[in-house]
One Martini backbone bead per residue (centre of mass of N, CA, C, O) as a GRO file, in nm:
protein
  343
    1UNK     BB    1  14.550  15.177  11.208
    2UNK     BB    2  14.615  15.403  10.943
    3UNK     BB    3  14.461  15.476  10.622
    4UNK     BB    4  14.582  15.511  10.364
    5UNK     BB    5  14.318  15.746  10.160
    6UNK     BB    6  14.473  16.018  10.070
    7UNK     BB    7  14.739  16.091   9.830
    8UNK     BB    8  14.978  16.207   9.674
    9UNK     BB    9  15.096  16.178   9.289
   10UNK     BB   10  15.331  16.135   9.000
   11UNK     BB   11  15.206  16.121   8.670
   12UNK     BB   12  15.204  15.900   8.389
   13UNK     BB   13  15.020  15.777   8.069
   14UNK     BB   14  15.265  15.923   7.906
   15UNK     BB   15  15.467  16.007   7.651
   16UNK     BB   16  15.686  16.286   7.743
   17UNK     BB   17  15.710  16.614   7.862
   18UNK     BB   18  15.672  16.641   8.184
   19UNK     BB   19  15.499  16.905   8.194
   20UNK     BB   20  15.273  16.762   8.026
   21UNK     BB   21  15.252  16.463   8.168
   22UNK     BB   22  15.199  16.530   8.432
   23UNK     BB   23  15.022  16.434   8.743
   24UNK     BB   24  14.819  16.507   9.023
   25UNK     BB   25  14.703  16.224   9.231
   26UNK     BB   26  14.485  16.059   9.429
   27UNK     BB   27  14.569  15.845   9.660
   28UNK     BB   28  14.580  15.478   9.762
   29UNK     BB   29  14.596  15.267  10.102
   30UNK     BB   30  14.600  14.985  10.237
   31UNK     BB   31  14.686  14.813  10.461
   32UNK     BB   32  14.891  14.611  10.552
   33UNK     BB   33  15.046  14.300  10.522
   34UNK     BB   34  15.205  14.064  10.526
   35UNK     BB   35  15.569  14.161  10.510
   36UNK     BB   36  15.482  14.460  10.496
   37UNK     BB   37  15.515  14.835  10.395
   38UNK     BB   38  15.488  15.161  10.505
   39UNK     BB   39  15.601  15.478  10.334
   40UNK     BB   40  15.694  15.781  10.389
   41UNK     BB   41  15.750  16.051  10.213
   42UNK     BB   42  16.000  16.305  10.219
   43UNK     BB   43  16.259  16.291   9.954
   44UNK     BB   44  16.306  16.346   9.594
   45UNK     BB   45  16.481  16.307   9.319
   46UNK     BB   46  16.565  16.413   9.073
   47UNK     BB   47  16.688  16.276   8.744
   48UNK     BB   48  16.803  16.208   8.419
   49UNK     BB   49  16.609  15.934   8.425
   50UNK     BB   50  16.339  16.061   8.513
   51UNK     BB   51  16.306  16.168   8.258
   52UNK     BB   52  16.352  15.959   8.016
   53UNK     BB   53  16.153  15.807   8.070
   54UNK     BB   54  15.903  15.984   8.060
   55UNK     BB   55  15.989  16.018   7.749
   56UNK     BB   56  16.068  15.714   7.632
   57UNK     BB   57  16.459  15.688   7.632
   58UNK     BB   58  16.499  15.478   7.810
   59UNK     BB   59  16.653  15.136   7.832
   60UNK     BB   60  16.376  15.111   8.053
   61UNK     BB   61  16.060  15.070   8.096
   62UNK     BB   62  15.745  15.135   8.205
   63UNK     BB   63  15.437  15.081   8.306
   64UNK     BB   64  15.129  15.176   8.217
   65UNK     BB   65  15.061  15.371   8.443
   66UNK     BB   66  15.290  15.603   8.630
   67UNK     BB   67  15.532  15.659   8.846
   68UNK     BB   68  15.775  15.848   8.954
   69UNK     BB   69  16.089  15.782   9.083
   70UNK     BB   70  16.419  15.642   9.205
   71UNK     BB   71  16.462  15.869   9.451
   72UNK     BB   72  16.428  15.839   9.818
   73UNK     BB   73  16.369  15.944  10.159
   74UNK     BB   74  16.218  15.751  10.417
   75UNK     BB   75  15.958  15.625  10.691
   76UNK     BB   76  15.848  15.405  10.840
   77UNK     BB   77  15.540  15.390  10.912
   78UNK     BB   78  15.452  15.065  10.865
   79UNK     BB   79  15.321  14.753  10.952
   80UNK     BB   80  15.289  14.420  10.932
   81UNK     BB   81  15.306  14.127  10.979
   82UNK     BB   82  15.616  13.966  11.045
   83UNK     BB   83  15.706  14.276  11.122
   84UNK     BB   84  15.933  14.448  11.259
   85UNK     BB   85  15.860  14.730  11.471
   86UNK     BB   86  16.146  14.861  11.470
   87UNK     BB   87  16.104  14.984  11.192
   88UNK     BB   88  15.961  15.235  11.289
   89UNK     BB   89  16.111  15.546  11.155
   90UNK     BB   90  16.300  15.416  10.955
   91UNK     BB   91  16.529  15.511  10.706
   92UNK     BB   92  16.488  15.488  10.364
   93UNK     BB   93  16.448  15.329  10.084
   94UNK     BB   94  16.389  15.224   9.719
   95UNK     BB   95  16.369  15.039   9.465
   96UNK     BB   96  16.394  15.206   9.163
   97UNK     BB   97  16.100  15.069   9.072
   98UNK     BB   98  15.993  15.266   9.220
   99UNK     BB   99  15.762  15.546   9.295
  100UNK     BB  100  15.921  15.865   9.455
  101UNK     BB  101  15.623  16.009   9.379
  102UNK     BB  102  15.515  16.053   9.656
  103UNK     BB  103  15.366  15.983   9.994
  104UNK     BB  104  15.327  15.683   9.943
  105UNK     BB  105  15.426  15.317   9.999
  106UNK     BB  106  15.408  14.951   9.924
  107UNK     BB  107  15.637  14.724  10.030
  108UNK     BB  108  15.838  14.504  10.096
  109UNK     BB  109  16.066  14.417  10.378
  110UNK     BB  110  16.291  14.327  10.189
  111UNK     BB  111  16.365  14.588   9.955
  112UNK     BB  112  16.464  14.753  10.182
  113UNK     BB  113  16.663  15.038  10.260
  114UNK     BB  114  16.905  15.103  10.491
  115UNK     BB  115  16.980  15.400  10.657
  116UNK     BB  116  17.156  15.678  10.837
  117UNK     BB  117  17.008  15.827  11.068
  118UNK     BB  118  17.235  16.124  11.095
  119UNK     BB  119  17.121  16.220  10.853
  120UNK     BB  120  17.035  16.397  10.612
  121UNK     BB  121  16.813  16.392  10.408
  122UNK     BB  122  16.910  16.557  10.174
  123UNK     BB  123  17.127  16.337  10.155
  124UNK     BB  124  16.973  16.042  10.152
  125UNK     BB  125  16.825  16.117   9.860
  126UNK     BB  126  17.149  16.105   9.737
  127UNK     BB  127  17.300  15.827   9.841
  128UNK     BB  128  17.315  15.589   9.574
  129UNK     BB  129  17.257  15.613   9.240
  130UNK     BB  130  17.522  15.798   9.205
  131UNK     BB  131  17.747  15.695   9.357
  132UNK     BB  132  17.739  15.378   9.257
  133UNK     BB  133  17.840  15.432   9.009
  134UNK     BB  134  18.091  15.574   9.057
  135UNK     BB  135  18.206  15.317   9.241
  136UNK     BB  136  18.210  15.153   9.000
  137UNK     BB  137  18.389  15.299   8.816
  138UNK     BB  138  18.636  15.269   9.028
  139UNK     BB  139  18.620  14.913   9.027
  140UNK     BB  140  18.539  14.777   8.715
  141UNK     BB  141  18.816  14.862   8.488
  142UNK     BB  142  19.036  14.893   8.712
  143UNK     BB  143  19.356  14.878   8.894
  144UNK     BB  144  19.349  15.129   9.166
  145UNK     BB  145  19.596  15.335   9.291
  146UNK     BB  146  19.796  15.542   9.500
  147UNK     BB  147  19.841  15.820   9.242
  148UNK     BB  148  19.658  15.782   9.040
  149UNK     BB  149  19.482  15.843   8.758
  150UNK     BB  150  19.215  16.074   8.676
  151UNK     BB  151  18.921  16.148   8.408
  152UNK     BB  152  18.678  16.387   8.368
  153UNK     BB  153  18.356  16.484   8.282
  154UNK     BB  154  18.109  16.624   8.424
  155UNK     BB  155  18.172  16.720   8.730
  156UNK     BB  156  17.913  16.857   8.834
  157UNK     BB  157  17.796  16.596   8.847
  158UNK     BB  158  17.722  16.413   9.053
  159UNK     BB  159  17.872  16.178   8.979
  160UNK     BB  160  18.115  16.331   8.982
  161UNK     BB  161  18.136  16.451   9.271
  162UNK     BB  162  18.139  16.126   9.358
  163UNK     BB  163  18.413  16.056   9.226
  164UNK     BB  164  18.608  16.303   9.357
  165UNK     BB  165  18.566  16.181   9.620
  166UNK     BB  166  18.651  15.856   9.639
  167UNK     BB  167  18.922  15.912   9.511
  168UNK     BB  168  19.012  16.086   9.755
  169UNK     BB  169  19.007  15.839   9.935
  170UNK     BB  170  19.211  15.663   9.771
  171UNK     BB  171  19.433  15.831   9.646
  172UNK     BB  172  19.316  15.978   9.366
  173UNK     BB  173  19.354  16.223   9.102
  174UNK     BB  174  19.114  16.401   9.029
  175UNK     BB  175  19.004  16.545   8.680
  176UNK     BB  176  18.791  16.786   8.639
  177UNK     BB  177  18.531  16.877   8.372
  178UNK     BB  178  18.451  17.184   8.258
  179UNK     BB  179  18.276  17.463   8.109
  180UNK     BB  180  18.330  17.676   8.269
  181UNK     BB  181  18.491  17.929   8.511
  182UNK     BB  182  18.240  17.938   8.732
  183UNK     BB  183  18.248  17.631   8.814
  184UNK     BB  184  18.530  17.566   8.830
  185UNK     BB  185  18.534  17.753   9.132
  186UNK     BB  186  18.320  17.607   9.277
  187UNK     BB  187  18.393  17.299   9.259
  188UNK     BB  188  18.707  17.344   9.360
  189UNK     BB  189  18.575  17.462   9.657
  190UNK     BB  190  18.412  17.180   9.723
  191UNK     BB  191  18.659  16.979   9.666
  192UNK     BB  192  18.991  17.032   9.636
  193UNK     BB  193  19.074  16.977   9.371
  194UNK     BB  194  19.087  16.931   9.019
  195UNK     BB  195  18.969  17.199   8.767
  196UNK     BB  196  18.895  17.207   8.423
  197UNK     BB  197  18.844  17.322   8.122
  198UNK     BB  198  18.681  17.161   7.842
  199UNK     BB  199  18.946  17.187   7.675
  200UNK     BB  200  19.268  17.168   7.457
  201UNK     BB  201  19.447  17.210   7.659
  202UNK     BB  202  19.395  17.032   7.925
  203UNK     BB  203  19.545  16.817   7.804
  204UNK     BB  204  19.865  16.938   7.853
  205UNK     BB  205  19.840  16.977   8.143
  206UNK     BB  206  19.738  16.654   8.217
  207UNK     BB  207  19.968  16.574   8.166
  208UNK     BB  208  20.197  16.730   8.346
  209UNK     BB  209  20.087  16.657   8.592
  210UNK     BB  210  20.148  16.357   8.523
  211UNK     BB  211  20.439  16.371   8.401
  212UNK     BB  212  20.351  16.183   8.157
  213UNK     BB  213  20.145  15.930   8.213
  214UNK     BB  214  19.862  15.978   8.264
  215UNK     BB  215  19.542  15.780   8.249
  216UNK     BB  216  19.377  15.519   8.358
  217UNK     BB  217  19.104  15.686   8.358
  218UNK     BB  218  18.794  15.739   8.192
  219UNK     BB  219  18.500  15.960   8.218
  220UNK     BB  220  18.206  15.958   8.018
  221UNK     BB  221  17.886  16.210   7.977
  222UNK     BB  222  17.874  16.308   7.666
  223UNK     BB  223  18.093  16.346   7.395
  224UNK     BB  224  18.232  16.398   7.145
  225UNK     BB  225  18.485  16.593   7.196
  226UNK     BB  226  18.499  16.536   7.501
  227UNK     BB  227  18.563  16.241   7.435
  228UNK     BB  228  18.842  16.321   7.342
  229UNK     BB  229  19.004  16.411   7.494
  230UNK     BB  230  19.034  16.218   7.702
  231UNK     BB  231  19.177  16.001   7.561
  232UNK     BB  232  19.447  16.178   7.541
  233UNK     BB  233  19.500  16.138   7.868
  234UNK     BB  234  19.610  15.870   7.859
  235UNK     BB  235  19.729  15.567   7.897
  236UNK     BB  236  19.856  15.307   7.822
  237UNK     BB  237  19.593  15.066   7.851
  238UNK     BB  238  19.351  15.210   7.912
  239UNK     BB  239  19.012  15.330   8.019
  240UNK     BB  240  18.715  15.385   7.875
  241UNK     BB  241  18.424  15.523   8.004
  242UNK     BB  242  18.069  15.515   7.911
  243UNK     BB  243  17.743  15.662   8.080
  244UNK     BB  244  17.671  15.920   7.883
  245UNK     BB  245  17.513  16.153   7.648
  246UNK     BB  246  17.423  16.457   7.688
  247UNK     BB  247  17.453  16.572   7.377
  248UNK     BB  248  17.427  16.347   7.150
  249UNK     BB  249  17.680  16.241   7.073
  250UNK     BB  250  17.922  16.112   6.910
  251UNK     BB  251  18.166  15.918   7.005
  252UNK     BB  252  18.524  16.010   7.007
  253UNK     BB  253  18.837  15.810   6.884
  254UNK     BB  254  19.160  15.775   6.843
  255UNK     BB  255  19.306  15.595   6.641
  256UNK     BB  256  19.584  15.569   6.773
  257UNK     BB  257  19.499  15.559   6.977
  258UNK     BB  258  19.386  15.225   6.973
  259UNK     BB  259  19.663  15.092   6.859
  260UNK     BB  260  19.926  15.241   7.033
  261UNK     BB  261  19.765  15.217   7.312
  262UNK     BB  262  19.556  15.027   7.378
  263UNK     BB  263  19.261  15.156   7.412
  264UNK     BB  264  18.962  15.118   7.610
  265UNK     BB  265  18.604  15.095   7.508
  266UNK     BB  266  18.340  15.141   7.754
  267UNK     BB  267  18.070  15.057   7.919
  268UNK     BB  268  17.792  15.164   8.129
  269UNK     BB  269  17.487  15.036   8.338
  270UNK     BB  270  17.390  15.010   8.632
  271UNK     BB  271  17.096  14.809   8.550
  272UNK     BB  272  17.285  14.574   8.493
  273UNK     BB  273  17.468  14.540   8.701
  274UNK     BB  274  17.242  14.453   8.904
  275UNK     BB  275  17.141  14.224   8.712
  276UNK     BB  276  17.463  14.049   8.764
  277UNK     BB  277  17.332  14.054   9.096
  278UNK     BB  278  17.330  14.019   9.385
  279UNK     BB  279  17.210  14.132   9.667
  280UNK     BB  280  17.471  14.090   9.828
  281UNK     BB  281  17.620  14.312   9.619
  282UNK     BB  282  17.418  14.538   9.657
  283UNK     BB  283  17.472  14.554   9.975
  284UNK     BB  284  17.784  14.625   9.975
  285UNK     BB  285  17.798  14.871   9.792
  286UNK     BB  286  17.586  15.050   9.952
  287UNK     BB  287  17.773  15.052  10.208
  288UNK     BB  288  18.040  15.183  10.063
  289UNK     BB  289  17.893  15.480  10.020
  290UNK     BB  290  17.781  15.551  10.273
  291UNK     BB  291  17.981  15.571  10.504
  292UNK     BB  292  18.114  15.823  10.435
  293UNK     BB  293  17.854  15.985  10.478
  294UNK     BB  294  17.811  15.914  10.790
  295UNK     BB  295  18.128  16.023  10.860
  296UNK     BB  296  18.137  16.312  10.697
  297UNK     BB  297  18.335  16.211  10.429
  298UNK     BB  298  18.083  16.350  10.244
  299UNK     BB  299  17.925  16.544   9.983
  300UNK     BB  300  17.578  16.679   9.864
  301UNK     BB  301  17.455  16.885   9.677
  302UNK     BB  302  17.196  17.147   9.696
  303UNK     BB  303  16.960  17.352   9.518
  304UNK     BB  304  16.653  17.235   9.585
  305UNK     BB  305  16.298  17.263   9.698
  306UNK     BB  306  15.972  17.114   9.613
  307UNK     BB  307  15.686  17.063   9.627
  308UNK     BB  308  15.475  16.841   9.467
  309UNK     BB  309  15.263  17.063   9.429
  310UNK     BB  310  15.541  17.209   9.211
  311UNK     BB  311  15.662  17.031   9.000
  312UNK     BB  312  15.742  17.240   8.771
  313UNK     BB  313  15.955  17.438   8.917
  314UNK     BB  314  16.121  17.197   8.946
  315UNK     BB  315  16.172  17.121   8.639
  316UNK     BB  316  16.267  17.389   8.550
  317UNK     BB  317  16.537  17.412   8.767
  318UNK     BB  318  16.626  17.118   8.639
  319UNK     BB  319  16.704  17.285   8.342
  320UNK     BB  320  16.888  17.463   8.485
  321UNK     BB  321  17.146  17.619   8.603
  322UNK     BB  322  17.350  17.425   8.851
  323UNK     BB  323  17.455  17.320   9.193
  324UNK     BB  324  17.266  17.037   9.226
  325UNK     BB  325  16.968  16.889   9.348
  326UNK     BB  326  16.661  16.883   9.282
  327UNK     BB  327  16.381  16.853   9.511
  328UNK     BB  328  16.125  16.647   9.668
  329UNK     BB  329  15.797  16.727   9.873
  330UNK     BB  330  15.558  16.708  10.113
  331UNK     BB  331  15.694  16.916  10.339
  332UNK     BB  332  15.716  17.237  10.380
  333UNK     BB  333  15.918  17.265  10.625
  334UNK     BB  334  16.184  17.113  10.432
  335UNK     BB  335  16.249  17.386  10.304
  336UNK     BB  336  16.301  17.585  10.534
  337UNK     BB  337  16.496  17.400  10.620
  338UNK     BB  338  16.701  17.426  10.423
  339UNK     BB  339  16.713  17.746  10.407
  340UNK     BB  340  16.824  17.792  10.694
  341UNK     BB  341  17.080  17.589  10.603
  342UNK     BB  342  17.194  17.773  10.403
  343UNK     BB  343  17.236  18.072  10.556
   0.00000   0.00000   0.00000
């Protein structure tokens, strides 16, 4: 077997701007031993904890230097001693405690999360960490059954994306608040569902929609007045969760909702999520997660792919207005792929 003895890797050695503390690093590793696996990566997603982190505000940091990078996905390289052969080739992920920025990674046999074979990569690099989070709010504050509302802001976020693809799935007609005029329409025409200006009009519209209902569940992440507007959208008793806070602003709600109707506030962060579970319920929720991504029956949006030693015009694009997410790749091949099927 082959000694993976130089490739690249995006490090980190302080906190701060990652345009200025990324540095493209020269790695190896040694071959497998019992129980490893090498992952060849493929492509690895940008996500806006991607940069908390090196930035050094996210809610639990690594180990300095690191690598960056906590989703991507790759196809098993090598395999150790006690490790089924039949795994190599296999797509895969891993744990995001893994840095996804590199082109070659080493971990045990059991840590790897297998992926969907027929999906395209460019789906597979972005199939687990927004979907996963979208997946619990739905199904972890209320209990939604077919006809309920549901209200999100950042509807264009990924997890936007995926909260109003599985909501429609369940039956659930999902609200999605967006910016601009040129948003909504796009959104509108990705997702085929209810599409609406962060304004305070979009309040009383979406009374009306719900015939004056309101709406079970409020998803938040942005903060400020826009979470104030969700609020106003709820129905007695329903659930207000915020789980971002794009604006940095603090989040507002209604005295008076919250005391004449009832209304919880609460948070959600993945990563304690994860901490409160065992293996076996963090791989069933990710199974439910895939299974519609592998049916076709949901997909999500990419804005571009760039090679891993191009990272800078990738995060300068990562922080620019777009539709989807900005990827990262070890082979100029991908980007032609991607390019090609753009077209």
């Amino acid at each position: 077997m082959n000694k993976i003895d130089s490739f690249d890797s995006l490090q980190y050695a302080r906190y701060g701007n990652p345009e200025e503390v990324l540095e493209l690093k020269v790695s190896s590793l040694s071959d497998c031993e019992e129980g490893e696996v090498i992952i060849r990566m493929e492509l690895a997603t940008i996500h806006p904890s991607d940069v908390g982190l090196i930035q050094g505000s996210y809610g639990t940091l690594r180990d300095l230097p690191a690598i960056g990078g906590r989703e991507g996905v790759g196809f098993v390289y090598q395999v150790g001693k006690s490790v089924d052969e039949n795994l190599l080739g296999r797509p895969v992920c891993l744990p995001d405690a893994q840095g996804c920025w590199q082109e070659f990674i080493k971990i045990k046999a059991d840590q790897l999360i297998f992926l969907p074979s027929l999906v395209p990569l460019n789906q597979l690099a972005v199939s687990v960490l927004n979907p996963l989070t979208a997946w619990r709010l739905l199904n972890d504050f209320e209990y939604l059954k077919p006809g309920d509302f549901v209200v999100q802001n950042a509807g264009n976020s990924a997890v936007g994306i995926a909260v109003a693809q599985f909501a429609k799935k369940m039956g659930i007609e999902c609200f999605s608040l967006v910016r601009s005029e040129a948003m909504r329409r796009k959104l509108g025409s990705f997702l085929g569902s209810k599409v609406l200006i962060d304004q305070d009009c979009s309040v009383e519209e979406i009374i009306d929609l719900t015939k004056g209902r309101g709406c079970a569940l409020a998803l938040n992440s942005i903060g400020g007045k826009s979470s104030l507007r969700l609020a106003k959208c709820l129905s007695d008793g329903a659930v207000h969760v915020t789980f971002g806070a794009m604006d940095g602003a603090l989040i507002r709600f209604p005295t008076r909702a919250l005391i004449f109707k009832d209304i919880r506030f609460v948070g959600f962060w993945l990563d304690r999520w994860k901490k409160s579970r065992n293996k076996e319920d963090i791989k069933k929720s990710i199974d439910e997660v895939l299974e519609p991504l592998a049916l076709t029956e949901i997909s999500y949006p990419i804005d571009s792919i760039f090679q891993l030693n191009d990272f800078k015009n990738a995060l300068i694009r990562n922080s620019q207005s777009r539709f989807g997410k900005v990827l990262l790749c070890r082979d100029q091949k991908m980007i032609k792929k991607f390019t090609d099927l753009s077209d």
